[in-house]
NUDRENBA-19643 format. One line per 5 residues: number of its first residue (from 1); for each residue x, y, z of C-alpha. Coordinates in nm, 4 decimals, always signed. Example, Ala and Ser with C-alpha at 12.3 -4.5 7.8 and 13.67 -1.06 7.14 Angstrom:
BEGIN
1> +1.2300:-0.4500:+0.7800; +1.3670:-0.1060:+0.7140;
END
This chain:
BEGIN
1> +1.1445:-1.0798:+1.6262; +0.8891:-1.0694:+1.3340; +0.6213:-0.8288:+1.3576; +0.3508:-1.1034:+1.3267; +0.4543:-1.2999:+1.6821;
6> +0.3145:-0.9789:+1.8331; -0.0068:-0.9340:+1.9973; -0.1216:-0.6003:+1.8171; +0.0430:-0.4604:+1.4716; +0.1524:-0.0938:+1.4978;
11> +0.1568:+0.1620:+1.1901; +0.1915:+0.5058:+1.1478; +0.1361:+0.7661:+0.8853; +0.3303:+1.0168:+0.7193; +0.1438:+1.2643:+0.4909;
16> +0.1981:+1.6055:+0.3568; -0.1690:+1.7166:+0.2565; -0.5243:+1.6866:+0.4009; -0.6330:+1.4319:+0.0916; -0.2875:+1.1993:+0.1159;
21> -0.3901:+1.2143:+0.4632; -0.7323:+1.0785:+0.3924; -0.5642:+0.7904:+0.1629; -0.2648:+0.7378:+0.4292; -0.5105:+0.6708:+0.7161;
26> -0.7884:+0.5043:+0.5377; -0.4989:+0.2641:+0.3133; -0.3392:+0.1743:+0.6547; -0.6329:+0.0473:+0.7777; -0.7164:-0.1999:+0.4856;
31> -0.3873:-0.3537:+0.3922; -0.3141:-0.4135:+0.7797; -0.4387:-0.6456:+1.0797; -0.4034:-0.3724:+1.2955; -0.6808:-0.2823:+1.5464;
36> -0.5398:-0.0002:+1.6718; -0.5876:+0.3510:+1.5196; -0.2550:+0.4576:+1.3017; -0.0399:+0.6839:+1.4774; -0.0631:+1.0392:+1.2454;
41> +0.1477:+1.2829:+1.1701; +0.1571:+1.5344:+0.8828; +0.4436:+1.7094:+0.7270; +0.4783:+2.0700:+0.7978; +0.5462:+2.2639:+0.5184;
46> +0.3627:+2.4655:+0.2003; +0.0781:+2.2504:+0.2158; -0.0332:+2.1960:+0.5749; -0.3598:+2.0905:+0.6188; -0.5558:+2.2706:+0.9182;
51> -0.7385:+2.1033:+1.1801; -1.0241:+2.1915:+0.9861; -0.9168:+2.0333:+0.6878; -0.8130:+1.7198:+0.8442; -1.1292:+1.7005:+1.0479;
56> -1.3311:+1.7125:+0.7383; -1.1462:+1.4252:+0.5591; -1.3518:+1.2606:+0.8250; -1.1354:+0.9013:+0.8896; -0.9961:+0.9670:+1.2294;
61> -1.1154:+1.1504:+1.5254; -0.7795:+1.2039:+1.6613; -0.5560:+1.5139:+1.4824; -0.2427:+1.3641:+1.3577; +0.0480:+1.5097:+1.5124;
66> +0.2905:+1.8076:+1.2720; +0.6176:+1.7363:+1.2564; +0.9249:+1.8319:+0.9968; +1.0772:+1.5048:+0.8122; +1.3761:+1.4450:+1.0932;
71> +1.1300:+1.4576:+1.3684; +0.9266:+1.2165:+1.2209; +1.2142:+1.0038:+1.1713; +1.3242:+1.0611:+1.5614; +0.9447:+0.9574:+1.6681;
76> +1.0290:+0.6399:+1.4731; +1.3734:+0.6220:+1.6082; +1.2475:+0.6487:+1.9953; +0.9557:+0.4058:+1.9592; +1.1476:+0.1574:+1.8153;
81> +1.3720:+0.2475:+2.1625; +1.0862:+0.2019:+2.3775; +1.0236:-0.1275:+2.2487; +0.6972:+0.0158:+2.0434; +0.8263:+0.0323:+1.7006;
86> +0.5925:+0.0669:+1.4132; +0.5392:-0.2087:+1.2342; +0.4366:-0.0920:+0.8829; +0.4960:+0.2844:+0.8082; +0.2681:+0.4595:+0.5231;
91> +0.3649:+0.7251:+0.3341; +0.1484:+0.9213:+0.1448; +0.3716:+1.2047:+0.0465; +0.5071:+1.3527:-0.3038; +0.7953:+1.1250:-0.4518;
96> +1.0815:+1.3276:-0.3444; +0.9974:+1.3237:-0.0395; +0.9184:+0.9255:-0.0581; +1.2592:+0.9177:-0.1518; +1.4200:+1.1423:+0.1396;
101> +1.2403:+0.9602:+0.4060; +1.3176:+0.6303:+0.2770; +1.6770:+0.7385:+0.3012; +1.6282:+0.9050:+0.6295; +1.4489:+0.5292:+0.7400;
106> +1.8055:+0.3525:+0.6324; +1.9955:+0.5697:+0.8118; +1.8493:+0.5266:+1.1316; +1.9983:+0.1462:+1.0856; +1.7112:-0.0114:+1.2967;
111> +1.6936:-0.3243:+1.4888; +1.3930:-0.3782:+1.3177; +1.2609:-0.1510:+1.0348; +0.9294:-0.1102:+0.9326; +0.7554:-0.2586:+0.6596;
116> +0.7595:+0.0747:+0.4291; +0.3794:+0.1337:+0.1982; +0.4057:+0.3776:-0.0416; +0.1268:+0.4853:-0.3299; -0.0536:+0.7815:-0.5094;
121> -0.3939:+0.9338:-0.4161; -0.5741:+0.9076:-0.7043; -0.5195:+0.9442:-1.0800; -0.1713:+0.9466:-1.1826; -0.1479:+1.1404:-1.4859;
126> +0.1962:+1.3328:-1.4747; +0.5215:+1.2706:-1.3994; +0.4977:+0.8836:-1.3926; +0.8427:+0.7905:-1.4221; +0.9918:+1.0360:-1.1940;
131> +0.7199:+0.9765:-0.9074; +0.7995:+0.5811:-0.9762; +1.1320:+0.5843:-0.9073; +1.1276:+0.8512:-0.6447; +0.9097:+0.5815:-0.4599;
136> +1.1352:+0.2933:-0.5426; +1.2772:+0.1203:-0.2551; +0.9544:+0.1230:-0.0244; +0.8778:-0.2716:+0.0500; +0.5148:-0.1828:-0.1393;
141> +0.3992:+0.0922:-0.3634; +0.0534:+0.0546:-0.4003; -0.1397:+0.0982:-0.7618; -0.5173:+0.2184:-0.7216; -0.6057:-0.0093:-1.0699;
146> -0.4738:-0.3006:-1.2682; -0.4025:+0.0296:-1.5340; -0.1820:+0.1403:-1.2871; -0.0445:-0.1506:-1.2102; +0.0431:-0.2521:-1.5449;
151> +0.2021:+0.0926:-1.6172; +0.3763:+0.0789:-1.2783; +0.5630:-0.2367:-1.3864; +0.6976:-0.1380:-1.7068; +0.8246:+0.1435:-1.5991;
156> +1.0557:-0.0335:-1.3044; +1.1592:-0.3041:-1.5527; +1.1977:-0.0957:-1.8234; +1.5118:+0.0843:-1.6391; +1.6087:-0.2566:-1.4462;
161> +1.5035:-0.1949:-1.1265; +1.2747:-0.4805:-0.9471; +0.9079:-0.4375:-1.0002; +0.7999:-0.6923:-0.6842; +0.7315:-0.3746:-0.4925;
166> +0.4271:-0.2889:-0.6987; +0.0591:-0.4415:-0.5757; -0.2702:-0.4102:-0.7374; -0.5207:-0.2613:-0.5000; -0.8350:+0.0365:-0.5348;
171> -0.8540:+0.4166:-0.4151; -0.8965:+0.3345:-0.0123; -1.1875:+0.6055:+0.0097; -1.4462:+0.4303:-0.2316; -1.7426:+0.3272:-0.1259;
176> -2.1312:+0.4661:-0.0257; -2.4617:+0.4022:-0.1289; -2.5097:+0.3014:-0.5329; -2.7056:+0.6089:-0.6492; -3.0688:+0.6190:-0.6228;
181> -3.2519:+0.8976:-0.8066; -3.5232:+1.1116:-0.5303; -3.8183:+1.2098:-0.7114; -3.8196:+1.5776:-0.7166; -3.4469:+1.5978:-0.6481;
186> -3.2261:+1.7026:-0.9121; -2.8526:+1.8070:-0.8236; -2.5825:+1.8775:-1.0483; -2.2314:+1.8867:-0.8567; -1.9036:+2.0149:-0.9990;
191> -1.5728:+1.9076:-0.7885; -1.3434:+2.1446:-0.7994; -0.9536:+2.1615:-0.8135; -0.7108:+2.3704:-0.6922; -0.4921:+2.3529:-1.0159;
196> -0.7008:+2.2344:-1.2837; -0.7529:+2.4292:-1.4538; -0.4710:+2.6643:-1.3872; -0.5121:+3.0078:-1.5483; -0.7794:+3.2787:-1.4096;
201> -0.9249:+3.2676:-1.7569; -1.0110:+2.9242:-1.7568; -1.1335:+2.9064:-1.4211; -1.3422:+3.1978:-1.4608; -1.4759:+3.0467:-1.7772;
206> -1.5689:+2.7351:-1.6069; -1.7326:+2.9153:-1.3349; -1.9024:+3.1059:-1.5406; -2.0547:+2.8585:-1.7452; -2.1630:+2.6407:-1.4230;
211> -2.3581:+2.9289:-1.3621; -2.4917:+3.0034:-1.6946; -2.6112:+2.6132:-1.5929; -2.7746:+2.6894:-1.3261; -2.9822:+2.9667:-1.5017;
216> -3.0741:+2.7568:-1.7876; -3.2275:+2.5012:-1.5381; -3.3971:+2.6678:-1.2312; -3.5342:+2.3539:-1.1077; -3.1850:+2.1974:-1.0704;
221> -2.9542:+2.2657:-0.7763; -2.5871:+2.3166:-0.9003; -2.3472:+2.3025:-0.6308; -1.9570:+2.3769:-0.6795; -1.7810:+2.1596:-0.4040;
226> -1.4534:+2.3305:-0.3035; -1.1471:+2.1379:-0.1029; -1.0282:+2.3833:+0.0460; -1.1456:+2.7763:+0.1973; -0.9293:+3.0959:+0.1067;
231> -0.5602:+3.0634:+0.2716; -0.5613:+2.7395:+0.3223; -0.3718:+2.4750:+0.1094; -0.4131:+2.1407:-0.0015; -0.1896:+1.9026:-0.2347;
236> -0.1523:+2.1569:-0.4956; -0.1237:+2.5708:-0.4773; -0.4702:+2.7425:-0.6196; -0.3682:+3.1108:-0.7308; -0.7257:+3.1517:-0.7992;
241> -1.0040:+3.0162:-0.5914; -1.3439:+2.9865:-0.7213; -1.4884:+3.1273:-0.3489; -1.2767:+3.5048:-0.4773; -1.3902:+3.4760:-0.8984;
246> -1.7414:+3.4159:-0.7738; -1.7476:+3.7761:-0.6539; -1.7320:+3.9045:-0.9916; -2.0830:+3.7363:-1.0923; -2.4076:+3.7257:-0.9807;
251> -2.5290:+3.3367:-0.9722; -2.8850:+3.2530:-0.9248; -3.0293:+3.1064:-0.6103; -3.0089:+2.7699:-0.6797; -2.5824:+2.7536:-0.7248;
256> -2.4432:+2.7668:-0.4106; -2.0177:+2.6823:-0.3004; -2.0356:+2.4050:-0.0848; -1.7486:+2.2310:+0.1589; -1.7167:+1.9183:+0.3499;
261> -1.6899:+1.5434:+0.2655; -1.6799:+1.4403:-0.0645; -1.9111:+1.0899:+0.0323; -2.1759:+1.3351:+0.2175; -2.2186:+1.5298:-0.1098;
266> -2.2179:+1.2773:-0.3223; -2.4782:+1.1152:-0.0721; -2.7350:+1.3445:-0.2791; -2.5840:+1.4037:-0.6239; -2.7534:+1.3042:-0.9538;
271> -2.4819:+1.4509:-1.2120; -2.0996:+1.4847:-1.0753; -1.8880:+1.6973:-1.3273; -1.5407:+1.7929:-1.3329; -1.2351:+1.8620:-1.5586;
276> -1.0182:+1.5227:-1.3680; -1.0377:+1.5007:-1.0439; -1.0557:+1.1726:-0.8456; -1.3928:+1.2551:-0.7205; -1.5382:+1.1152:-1.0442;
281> -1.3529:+0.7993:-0.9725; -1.5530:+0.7786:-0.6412; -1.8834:+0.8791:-0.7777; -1.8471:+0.5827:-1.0479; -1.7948:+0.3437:-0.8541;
286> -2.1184:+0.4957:-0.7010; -2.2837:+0.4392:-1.0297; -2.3714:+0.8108:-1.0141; -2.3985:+1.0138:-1.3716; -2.0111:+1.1612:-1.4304;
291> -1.9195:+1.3716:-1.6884; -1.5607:+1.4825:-1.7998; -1.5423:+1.8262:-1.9494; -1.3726:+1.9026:-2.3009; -1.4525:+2.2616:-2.2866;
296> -1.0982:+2.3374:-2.2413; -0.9652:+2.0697:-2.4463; -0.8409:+1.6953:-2.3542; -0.5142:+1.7584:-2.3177; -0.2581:+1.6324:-2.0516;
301> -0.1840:+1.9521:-1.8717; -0.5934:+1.8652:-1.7288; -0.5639:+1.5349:-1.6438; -0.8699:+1.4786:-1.8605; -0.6263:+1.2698:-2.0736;
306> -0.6736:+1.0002:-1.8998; -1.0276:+0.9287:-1.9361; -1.0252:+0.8924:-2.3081; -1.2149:+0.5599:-2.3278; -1.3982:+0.6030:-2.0863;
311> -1.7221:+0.7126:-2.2747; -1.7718:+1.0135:-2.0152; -1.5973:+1.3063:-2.1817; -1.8749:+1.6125:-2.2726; -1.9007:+1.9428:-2.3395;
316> -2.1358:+2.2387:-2.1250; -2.2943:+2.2580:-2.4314; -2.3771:+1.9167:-2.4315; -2.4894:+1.9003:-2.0552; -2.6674:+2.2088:-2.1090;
321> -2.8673:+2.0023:-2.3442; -2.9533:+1.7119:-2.1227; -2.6785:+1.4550:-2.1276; -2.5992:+1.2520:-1.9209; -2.2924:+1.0424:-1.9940;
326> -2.2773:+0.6348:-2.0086; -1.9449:+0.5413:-1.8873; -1.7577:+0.1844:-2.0703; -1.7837:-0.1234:-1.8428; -1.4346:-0.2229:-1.9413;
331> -1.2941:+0.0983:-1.8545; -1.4314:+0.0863:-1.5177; -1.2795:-0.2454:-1.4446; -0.9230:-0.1577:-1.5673; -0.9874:+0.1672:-1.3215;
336> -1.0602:-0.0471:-1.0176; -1.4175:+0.1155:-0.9893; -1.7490:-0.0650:-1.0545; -1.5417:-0.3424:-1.1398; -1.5984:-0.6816:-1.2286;
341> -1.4527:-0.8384:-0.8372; -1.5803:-0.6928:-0.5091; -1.4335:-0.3834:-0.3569; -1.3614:-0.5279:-0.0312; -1.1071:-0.7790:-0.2479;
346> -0.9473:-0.5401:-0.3859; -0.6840:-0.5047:-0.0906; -0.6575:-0.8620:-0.0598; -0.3252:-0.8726:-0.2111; -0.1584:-0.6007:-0.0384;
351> -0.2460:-0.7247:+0.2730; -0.1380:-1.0658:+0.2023; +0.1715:-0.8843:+0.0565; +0.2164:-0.6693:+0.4198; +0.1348:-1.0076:+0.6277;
356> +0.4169:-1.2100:+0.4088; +0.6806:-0.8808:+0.5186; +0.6110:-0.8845:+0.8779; +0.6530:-1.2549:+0.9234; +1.0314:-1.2242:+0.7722;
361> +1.2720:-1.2841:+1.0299; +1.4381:-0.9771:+0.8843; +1.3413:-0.7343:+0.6312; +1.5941:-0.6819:+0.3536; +1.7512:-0.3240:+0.3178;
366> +1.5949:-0.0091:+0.1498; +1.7248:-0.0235:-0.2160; +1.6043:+0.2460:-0.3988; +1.6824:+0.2950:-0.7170; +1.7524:+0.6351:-0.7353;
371> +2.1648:+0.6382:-0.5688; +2.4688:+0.8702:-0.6149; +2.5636:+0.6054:-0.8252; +2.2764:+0.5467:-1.0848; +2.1849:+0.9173:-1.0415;
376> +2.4433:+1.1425:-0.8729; +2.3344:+1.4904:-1.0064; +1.9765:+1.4407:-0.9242; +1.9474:+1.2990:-0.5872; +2.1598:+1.4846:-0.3676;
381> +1.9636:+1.7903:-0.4633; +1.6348:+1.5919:-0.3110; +1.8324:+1.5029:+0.0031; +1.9524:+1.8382:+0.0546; +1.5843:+2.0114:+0.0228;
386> +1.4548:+1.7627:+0.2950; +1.7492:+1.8096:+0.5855; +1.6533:+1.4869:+0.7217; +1.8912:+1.4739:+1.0058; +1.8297:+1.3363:+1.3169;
391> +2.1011:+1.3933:+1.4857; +2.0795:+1.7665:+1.5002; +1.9128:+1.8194:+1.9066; +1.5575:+1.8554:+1.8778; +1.4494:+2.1917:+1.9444;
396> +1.2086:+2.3150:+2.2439; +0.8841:+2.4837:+2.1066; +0.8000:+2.7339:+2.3537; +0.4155:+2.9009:+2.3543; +0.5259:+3.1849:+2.1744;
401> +0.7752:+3.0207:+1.9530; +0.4490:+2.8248:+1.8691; +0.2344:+3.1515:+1.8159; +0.5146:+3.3053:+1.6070; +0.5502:+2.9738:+1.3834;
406> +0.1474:+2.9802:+1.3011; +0.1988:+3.4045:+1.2444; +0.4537:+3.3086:+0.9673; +0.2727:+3.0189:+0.8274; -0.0741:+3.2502:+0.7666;
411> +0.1786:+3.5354:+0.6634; +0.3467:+3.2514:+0.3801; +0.0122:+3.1322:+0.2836; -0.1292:+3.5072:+0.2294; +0.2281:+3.5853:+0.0180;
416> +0.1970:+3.2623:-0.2137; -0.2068:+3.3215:-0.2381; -0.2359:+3.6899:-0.2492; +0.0645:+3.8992:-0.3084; +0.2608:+3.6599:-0.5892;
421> +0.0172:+3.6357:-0.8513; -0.0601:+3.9905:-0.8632; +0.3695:+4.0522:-0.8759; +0.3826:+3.8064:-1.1426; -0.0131:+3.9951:-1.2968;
426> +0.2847:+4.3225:-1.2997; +0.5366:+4.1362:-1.4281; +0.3612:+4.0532:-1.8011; +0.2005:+4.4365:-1.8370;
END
């Protein structure tokens, strides 16, 4: 029967890092009716958020549950079983494995599937045609901007595959207070990535001209806000962490590495800099001061590409000086942030879009556009990485089977952190 006749709407989420877990969970609640929390789980693998990670993304108070791809697939199997199936499932997971699980969904040749909501978690500035149709075949794939949205399109009708799918809608996690200056506050706060920049002497340089900031103005407070602490992972692998290059320099009292929610900090920042990262998307639609550096250039290896317009690109030697970027109205509004429509509206569409889906008597099948046909030396490699079967028994985790699995994880995490960049450091001398 259609998902609407039902008393309460049931989703779940799929995500593979602590921030697509953050846009999962928080994009599931406003493009749904659903009262209920979203059923969690995360993806176990390379990027694993902790529970410390997930319980600073702050948007549930209930730790979603770690599972591989096939036992995600058997959770969906079995409630749909029990007469509980999800209703709309969200994934917020790279495009391959978008792809895998929507093939894993078609498989499991459900009474009733779910509606499947698919997206990105903030700026989309690589790999747009391969993460498009490696997400083509979900019911909805959500675009954070009409930019997106536009680009979205022509890339799905440009190779002939249906562009329906695609819905205008915002980042999920905007929102907070417009700024307000505090007389006799003054806080500069850089957002850090884990892979942008990407070489130690870029990120050292960066460092150490936040700090040579900090010097220049004692009465400021210059924060560096980190995602992440040392051996743990988020969406992408940081070789170098700020937290270990700090330990080379000797910053003044008033710079100081900071963690925790992005809103909270942002809660008291009067300057938000970074090189791209989709904090300065959230502190814009703040109306706080954002600047995009050029130090290292504007190139599209950064990301900072994609703010060329946007009147916020600047130099340390600039801010150094005093300035304090004015960002382009139009820009804004093509970027879904400060924009010319309230926020709130923004998801209007999708929902309608999810509502229209559930009320089907039946949903049509998962058509992605990536087959063996239309791309037979590509996507059985994708398949193959993700082992999505369900039919293989589901093993019995055992105390120490559980002990030894979080021993190999931390020993993984310390190999990829620690030990591989300094073999590949021996590898160039």
């Amino acid at each position: 029967m259609p998902a609407s006749t039902r008393e309460a709407v049931r989703v779940a989420v799929l995500a593979d890092s602590d921030t697509r877990w953050k846009w999962g969970a928080l994009t599931a609640r406003r493009i749904t009716t659903a009262t209920a929390e979203p059923t969690g789980f995360v993806l176990r693998g390379r990027a694993t958020p902790t529970e410390r990670q997930l319980a600073e993304t702050g948007v549930s108070t209930t730790t979603p549950r770690e599972v591989t791809g096939a036992e995600f697939l058997r959770a969906v199997r079995d409630a749909e079983t029990r007469g509980e199936g999800y209703d709309v499932v969200v994934l917020a997971l790279v495009g391959g494995t978008v792809r895998a699980v929507l093939q894993g969904l078609a498989d499991l040749a459900l009474e009733r599937r779910p509606v499947v909501v698919t997206g990105y978690v903030g700026v989309v500035y690589e790999k747009l045609t391969d993460g498009l149709l490696l997400r083509h075949g979900a019911d909805v794939v959500l675009a954070n901007s009409r930019h997106d949205a536009e680009r979205f399109r022509a890339v799905y009708e440009g190779v002939g595959a249906g562009a329906d799918s695609v819905v205008e809608a915002a980042l999920p996690f905007l929102g907070g207070a417009p700024h307000t200056p505090e007389a006799g506050r003054d806080t500069l706060v850089f957002a850090a990535q884990p892979s942008v920049p990407v070489t130690r002497t870029e990120r050292a340089y960066v460092l150490r001209r936040l700090i040579e900031h900090a010097r220049l103005h004692p009465g400021r407070e210059v924060l560096l806000k980190l995602r992440s602490k040392p051996g743990e992972h988020t969406t992408h692998l940081e070789e170098y962490p700020f937290q270990k290059l700090v330990r080379e320099l000797d910053p003044p009292a008033n710079f100081t590495l900071v963690y925790g929610h992005m809103g909270e900090v942002l809660d008291r920042t009067d300057l938000l800099v970074t090189v791209s990262s989709t904090a300065a998307l959230e502190a814009l639609h703040r109306r706080i001061p954002t600047a995009i550096l050029t130090d290292l250039g504007v190139r599209e290896a950064l990301g900072n590409h994609h703010f060329v317009g946007s009147g916020l690109l600047a130099s340390f030697d600039r801010l150094d000086k005093g300035l304090a970027p004015t960002p382009d109205d139009t820009w804004l509004a093509r970027q879904g942030v400060a924009s010319d429509r309230p926020y709130d509206a923004a998801f209007d569409a999708a929902r309608d879009r999810v509502t229209e889906l559930l009320a089907l008597p039946a949903l049509p099948p998962i058509t992605p556009y990536y087959t063996t046909e239309t791309a037979p030396g590509y996507l059985p490699g994708i398949l193959a990485r993700h082992r999505l079967d369900v039919t293989a028994p589901e093993p019995r985790e055992s105390g120490l089977r559980r002990v030894v699995r979080e021993a190999a994880r931390g020993a993984y995490r310390h190999g990829v952190q620690r030990v591989a960049p300094v073999i590949r450091r021996l590898g160039e001398l």
